[in-house]
Residue, then its C-alpha position, 0 to 999 in steps of 0.5 A: x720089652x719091644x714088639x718083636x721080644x713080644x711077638x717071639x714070647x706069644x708065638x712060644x706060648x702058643x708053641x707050648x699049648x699046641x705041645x700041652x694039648x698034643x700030650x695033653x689028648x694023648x694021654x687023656x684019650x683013654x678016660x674022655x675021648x676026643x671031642x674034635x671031630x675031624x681028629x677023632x676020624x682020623x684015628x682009625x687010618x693013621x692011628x693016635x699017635x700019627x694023627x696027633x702028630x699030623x694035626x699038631x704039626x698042621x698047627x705048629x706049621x701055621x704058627x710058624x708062618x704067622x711068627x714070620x709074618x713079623x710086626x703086620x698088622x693083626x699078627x699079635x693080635x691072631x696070636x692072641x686070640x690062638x693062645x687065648x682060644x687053646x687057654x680056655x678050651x685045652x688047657x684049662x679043660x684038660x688040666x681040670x680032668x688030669x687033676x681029677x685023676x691024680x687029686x681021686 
């Protein structure tokens, strides 16, 4: 696999976590709230759904302009550490709670 192959796969993931977390905070915000600050004030002027979709959008925007920076240096490494940071701090976190639900 080369380094662009690569770099593409890292940036999907990423993609895919952003996704994850979006639906993820959406459908959990019932049972635990948020716990990002700047989000959680941010839903009473554009609403839940508005909110999500503007800071995910954000996120997504900057992937997209990380992915064209192409093989520079410290780009893989960015998207390594973004994937990581959504891995540990999202999707492990958010699995653990919405399993809890449907395993009680």
């Amino acid at each position: 696999m080369d380094a662009t192959e690569r770099l593409h796969q890292l940036f999907l993931l990423n993609l895919a976590l952003q996704i994850f977390d979006g639906v993820a905070t959406y459908h959990g915000l019932r049972f635990w709230g948020e716990g990002n600050p700047l989000v959680a004030n941010a839903f009473p002027y554009l609403g839940v759904g508005g909110t999500l979709c503007l800071f995910k959008a954000k996120a997504c925007g900057f992937l997209v302009l990380l992915r064209r920076l192409g093989p520079r240096p410290l780009v893989r490494e960015s998207l390594v550490l973004l994937a990581t940071v959504y891995l540990f701090f999202s999707f492990i976190p958010w699995m653990s709670r919405l399993l809890s639900l449907v395993l009680v």
